[in-house]
N, CA and C atoms as an extended XYZ file, in Angstrom:
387
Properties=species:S:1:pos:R:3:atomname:S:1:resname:S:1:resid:I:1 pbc="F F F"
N        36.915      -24.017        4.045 N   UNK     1
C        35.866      -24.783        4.679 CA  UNK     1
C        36.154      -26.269        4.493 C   UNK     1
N        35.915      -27.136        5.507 N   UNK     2
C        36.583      -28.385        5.738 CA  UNK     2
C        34.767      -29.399        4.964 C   UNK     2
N        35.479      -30.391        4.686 N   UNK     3
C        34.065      -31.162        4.273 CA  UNK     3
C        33.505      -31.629        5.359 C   UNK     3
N        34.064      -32.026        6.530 N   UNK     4
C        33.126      -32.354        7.609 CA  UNK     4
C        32.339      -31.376        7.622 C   UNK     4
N        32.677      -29.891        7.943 N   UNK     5
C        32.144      -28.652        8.329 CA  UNK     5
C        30.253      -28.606        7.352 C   UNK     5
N        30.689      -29.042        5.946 N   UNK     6
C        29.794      -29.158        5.250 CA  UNK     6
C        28.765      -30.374        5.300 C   UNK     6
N        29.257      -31.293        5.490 N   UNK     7
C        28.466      -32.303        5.690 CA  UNK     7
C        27.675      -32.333        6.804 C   UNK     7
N        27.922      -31.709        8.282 N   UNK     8
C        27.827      -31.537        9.176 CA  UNK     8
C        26.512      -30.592        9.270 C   UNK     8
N        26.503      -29.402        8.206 N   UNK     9
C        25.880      -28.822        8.155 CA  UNK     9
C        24.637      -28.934        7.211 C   UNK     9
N        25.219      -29.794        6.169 N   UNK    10
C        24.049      -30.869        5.204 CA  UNK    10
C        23.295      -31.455        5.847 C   UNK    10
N        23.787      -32.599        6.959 N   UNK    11
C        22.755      -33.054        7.547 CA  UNK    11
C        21.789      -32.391        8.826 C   UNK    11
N        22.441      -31.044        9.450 N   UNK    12
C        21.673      -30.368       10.322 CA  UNK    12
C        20.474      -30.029        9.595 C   UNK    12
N        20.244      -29.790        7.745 N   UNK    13
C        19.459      -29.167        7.810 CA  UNK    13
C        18.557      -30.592        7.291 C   UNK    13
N        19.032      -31.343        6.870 N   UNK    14
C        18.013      -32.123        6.282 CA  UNK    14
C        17.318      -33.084        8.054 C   UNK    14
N        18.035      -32.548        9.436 N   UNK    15
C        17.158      -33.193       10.196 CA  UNK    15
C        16.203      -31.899       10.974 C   UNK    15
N        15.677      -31.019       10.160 N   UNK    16
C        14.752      -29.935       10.777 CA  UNK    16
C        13.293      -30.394       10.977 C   UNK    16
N        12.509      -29.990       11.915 N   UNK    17
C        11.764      -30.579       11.926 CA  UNK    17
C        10.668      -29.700       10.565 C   UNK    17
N         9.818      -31.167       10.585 N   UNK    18
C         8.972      -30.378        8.932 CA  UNK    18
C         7.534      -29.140        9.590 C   UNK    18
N         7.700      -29.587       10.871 N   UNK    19
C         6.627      -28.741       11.750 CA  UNK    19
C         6.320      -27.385       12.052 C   UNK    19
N         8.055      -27.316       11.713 N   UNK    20
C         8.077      -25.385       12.196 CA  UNK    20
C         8.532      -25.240       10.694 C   UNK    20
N         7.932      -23.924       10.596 N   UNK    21
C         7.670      -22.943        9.457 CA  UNK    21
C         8.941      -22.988        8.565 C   UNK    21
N         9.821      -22.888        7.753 N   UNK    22
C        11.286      -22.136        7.125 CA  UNK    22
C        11.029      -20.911        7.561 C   UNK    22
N        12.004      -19.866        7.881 N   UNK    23
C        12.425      -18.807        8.040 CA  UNK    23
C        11.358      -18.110        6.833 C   UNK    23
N        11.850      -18.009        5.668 N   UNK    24
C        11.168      -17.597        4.143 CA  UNK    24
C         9.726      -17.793        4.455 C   UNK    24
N         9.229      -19.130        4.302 N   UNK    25
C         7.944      -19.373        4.384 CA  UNK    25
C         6.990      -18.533        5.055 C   UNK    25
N         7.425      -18.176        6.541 N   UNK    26
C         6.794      -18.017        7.373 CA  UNK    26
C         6.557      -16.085        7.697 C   UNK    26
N         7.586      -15.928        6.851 N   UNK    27
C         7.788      -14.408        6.478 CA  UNK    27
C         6.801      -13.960        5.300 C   UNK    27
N         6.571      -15.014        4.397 N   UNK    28
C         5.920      -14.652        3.507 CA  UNK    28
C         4.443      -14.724        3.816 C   UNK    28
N         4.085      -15.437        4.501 N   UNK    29
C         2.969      -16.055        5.223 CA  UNK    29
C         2.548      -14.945        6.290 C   UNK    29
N         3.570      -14.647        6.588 N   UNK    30
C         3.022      -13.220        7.717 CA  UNK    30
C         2.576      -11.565        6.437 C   UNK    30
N         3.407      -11.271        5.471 N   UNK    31
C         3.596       -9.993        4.887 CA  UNK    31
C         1.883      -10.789        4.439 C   UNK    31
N         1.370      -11.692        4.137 N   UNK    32
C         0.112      -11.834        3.033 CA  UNK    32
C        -1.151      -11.632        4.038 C   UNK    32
N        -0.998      -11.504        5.532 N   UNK    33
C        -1.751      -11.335        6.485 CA  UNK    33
C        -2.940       -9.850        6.381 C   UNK    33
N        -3.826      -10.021        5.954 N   UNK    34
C        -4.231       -8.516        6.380 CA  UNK    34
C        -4.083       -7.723        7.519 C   UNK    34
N        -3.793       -6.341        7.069 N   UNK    35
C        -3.984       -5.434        8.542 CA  UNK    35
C        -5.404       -5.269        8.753 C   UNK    35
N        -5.446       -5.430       10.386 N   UNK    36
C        -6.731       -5.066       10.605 CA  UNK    36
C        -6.871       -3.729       10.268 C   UNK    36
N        -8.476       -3.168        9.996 N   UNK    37
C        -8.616       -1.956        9.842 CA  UNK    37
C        -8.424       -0.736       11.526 C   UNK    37
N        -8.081       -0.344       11.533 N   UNK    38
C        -7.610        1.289       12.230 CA  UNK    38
C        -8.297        2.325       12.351 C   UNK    38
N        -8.417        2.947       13.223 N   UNK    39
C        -8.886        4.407       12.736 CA  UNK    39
C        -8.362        5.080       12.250 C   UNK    39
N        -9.096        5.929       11.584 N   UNK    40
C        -8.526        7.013       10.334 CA  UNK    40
C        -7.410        7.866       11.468 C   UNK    40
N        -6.454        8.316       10.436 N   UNK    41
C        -5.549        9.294       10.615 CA  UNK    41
C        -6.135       10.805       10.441 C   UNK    41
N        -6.939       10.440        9.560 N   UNK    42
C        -7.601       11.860        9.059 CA  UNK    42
C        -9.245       11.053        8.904 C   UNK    42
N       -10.186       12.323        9.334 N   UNK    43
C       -10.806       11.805        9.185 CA  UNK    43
C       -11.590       11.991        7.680 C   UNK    43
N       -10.683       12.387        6.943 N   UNK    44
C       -11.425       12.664        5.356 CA  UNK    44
C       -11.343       10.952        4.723 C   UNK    44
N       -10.736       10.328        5.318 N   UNK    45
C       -10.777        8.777        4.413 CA  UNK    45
C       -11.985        7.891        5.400 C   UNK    45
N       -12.592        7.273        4.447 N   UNK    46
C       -13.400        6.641        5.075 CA  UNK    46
C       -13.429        4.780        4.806 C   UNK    46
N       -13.364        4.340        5.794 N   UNK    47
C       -12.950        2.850        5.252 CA  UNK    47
C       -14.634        2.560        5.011 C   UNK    47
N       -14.802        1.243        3.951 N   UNK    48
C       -15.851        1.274        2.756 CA  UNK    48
C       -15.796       -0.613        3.169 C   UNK    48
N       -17.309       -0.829        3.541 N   UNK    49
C       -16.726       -2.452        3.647 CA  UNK    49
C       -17.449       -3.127        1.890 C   UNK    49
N       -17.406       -4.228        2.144 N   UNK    50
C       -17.878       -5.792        0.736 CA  UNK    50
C       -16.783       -5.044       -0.411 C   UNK    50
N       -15.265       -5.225       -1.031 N   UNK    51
C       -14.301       -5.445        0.118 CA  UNK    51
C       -13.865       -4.209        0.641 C   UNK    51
N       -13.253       -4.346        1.569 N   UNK    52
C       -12.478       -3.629        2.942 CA  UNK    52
C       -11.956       -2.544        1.894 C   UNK    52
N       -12.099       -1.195        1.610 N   UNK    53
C       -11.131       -0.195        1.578 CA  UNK    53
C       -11.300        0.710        1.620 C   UNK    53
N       -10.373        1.604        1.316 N   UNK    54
C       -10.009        3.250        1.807 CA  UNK    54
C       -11.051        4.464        0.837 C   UNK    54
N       -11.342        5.399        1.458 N   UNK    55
C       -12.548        5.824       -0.185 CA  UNK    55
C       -11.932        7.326        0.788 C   UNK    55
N       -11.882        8.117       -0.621 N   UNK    56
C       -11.655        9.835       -0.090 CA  UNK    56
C       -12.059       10.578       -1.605 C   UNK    56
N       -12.305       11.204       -1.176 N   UNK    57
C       -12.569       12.667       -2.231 CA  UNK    57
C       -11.874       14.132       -1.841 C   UNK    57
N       -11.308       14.133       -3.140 N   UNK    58
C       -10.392       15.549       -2.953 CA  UNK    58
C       -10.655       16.499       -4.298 C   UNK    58
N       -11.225       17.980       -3.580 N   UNK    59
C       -12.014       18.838       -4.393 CA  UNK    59
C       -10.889       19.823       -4.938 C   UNK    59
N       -10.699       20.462       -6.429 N   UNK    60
C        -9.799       21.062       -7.002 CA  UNK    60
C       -10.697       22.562       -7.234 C   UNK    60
N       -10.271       23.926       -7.066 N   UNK    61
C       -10.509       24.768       -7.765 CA  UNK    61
C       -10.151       25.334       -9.102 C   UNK    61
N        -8.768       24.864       -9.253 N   UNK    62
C        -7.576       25.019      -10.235 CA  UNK    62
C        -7.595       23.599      -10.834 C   UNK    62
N        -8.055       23.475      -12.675 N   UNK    63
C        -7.184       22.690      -13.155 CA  UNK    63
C        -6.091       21.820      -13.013 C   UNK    63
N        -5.278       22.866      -13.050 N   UNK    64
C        -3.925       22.665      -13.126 CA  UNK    64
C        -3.428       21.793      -11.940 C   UNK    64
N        -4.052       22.772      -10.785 N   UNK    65
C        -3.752       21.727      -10.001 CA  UNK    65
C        -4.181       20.218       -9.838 C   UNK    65
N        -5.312       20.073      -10.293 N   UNK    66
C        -5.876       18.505      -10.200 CA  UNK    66
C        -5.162       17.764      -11.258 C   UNK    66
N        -4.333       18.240      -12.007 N   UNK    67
C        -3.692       17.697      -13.449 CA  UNK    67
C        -2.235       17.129      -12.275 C   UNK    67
N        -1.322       18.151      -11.706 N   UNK    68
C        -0.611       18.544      -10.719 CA  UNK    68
C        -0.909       16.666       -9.988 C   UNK    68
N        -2.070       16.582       -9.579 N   UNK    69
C        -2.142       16.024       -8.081 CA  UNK    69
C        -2.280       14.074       -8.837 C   UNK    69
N        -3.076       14.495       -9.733 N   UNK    70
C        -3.154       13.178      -10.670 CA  UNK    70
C        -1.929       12.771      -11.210 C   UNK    70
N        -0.765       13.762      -11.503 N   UNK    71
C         0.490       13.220      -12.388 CA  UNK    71
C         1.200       12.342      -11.246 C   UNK    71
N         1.287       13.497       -9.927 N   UNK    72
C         2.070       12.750       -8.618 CA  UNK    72
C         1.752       11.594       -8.499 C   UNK    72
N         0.583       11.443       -8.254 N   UNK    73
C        -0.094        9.724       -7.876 CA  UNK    73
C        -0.016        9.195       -8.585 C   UNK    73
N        -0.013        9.220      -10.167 N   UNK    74
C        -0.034        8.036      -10.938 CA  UNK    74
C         1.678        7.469      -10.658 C   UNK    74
N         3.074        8.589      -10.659 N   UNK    75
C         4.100        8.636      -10.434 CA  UNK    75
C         4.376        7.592       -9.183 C   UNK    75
N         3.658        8.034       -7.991 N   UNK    76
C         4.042        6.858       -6.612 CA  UNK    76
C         3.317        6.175       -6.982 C   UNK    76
N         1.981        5.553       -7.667 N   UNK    77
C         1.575        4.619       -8.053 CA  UNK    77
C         2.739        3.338       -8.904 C   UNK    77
N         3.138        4.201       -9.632 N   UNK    78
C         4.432        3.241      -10.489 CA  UNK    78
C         5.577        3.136       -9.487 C   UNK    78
N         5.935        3.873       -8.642 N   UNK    79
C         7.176        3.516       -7.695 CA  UNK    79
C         6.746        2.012       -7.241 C   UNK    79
N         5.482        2.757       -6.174 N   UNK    80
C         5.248        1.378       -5.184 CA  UNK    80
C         4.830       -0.047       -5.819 C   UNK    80
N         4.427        0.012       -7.499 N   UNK    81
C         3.966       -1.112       -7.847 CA  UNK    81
C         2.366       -1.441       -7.048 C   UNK    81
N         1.373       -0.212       -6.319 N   UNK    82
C         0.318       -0.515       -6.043 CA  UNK    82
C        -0.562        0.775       -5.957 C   UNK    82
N        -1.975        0.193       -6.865 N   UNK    83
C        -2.590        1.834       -7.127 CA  UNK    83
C        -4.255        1.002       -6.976 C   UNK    83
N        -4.319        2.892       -6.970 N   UNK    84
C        -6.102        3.110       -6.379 CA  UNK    84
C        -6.675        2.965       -7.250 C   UNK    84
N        -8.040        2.756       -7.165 N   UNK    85
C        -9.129        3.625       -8.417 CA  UNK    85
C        -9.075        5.090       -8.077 C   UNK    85
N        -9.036        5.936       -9.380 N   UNK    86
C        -9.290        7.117       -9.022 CA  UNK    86
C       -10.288        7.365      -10.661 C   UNK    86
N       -11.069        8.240      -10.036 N   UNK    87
C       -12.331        8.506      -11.062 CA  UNK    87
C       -12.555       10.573      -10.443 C   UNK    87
N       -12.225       10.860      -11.636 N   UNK    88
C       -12.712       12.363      -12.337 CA  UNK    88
C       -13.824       12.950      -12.385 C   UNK    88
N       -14.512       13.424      -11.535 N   UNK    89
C       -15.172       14.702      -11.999 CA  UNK    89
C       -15.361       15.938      -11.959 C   UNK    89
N       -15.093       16.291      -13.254 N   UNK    90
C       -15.303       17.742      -13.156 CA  UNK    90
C       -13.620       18.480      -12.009 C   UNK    90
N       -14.279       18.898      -10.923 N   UNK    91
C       -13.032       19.574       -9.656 CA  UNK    91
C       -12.779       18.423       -9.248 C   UNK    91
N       -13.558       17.236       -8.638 N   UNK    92
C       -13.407       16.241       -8.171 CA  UNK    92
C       -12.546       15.147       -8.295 C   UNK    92
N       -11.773       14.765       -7.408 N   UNK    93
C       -10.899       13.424       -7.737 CA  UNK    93
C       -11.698       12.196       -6.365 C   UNK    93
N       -11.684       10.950       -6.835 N   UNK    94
C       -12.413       10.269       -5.659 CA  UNK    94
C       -11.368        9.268       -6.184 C   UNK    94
N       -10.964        8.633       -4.885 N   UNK    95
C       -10.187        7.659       -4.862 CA  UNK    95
C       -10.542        6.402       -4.019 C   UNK    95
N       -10.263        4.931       -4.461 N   UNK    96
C       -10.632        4.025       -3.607 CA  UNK    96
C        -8.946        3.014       -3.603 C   UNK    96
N        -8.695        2.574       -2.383 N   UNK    97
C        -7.449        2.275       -2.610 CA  UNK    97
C        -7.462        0.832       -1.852 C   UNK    97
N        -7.678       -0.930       -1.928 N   UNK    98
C        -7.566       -1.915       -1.265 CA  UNK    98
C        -6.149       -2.778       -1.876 C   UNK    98
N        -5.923       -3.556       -1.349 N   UNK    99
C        -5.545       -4.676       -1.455 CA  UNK    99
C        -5.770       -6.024       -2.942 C   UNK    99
N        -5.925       -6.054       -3.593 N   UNK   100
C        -6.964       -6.676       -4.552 CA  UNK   100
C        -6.592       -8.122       -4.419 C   UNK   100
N        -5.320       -8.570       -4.593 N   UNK   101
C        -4.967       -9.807       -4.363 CA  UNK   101
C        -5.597      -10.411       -2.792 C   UNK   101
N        -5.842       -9.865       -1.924 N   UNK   102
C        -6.034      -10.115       -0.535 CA  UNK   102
C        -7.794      -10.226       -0.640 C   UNK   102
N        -7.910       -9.053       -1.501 N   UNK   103
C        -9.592       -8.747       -1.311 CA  UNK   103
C        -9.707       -8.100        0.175 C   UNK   103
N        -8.293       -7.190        0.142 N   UNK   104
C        -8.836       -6.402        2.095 CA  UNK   104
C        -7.825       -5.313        1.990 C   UNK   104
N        -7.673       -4.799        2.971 N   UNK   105
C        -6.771       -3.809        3.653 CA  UNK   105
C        -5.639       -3.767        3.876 C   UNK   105
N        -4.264       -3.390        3.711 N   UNK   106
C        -2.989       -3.946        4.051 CA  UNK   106
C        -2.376       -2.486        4.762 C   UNK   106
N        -1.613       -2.531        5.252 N   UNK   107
C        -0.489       -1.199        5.555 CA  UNK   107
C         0.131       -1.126        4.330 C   UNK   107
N         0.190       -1.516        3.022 N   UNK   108
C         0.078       -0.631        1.372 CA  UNK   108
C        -1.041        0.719        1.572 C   UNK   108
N        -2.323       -0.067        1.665 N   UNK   109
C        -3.275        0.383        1.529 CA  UNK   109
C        -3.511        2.196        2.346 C   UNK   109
N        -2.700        1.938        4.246 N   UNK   110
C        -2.575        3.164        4.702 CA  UNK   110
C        -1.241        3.973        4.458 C   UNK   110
N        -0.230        3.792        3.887 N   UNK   111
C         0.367        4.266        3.263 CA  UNK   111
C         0.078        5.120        1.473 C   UNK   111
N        -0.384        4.487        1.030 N   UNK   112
C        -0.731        5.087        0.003 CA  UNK   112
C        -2.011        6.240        0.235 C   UNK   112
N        -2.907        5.958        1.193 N   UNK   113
C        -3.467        7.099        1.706 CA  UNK   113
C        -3.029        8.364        2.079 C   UNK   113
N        -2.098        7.848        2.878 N   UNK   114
C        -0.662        8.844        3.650 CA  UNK   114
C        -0.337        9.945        2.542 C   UNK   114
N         0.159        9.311        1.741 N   UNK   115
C         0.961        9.987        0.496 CA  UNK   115
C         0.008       10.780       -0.446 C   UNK   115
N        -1.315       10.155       -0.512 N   UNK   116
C        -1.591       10.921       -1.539 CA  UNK   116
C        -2.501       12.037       -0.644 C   UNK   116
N        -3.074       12.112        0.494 N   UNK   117
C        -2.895       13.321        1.464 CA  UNK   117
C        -1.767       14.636        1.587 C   UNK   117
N        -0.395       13.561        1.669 N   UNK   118
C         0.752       14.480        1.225 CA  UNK   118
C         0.531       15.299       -0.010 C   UNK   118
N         0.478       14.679       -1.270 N   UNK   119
C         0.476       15.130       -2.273 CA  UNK   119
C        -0.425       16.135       -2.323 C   UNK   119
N        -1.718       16.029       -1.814 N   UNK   120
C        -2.633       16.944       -1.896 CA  UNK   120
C        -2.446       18.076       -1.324 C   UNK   120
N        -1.655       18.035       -0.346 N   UNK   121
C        -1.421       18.977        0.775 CA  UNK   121
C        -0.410       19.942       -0.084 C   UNK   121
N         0.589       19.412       -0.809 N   UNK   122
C         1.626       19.787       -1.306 CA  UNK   122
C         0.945       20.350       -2.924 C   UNK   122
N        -0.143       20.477       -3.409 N   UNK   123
C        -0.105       20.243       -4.720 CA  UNK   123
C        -1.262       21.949       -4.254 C   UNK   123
N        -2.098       21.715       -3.392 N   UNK   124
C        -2.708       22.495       -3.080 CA  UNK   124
C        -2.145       24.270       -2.427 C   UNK   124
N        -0.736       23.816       -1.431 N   UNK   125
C         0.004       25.109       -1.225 CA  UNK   125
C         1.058       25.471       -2.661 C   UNK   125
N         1.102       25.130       -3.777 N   UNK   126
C         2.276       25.129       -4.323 CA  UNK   126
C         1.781       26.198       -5.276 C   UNK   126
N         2.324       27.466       -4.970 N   UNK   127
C         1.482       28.806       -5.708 CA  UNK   127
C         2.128       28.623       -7.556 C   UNK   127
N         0.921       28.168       -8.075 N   UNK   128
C         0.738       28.107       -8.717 CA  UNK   128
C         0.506       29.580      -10.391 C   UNK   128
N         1.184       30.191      -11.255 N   UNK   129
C         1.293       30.915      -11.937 CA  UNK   129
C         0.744       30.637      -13.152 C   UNK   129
């Protein structure tokens, strides 16, 4: 690489205008955007407003299995680096899942719904001994 080549390219950037966004900036500035809310995929989740989020309840007959369905989620909870409230009773698991930094809704938020539907789905056929 020639030093003109560099210099050339030193000063292209220092004459950008300060008006339009950086590339970075403006990416980051978009991912912090809330998603608007959607209609349900299913209609067992119910979006919950003062703030914006996801609320479901999922009923256990089997222990084991609700032990089963709680280990999974806490598990993609630690993958994704983003988790619900989930509160216990009894058969019952109730989950509430937002955004917290945002104080709203994100496509985190319907994804992690997604999954823990999966899980349920999967935790519920898995014949259990």
């Amino acid at each position: 690489m020639s030093k003109s080549f560099l210099k050339e390219l030193s000063n292209s950037l220092r004459k950008r205008d300060p008006e339009k966004p950086q590339y970075a900036s403006r990416m980051l500035s978009e991912m912090s955007m809330p998603v608007r809310a959607r209609t349900n995929s299913r209609r067992d989740w119910e979006v919950l407003e003062a703030p914006s989020r996801l609320a479901r309840s999922y009923n256990f007959n089997d222990q084991k299995k609700l032990q089963e369905f709680i280990s999974e989620l806490l598990d993609y909870q630690r993958k994704i680096n983003h988790s619900g409230d989930i509160r216990i009773d009894h058969n019952d698991v109730m989950i509430e899942v937002f955004t917290k930094d945002l104080n709203s809704l994100t496509e985190l938020d319907y994804e992690y719904a997604k999954m823990a539907d999966l899980i349920y789905q999967d935790v519920e056929h898995y014949n259990s001994d």
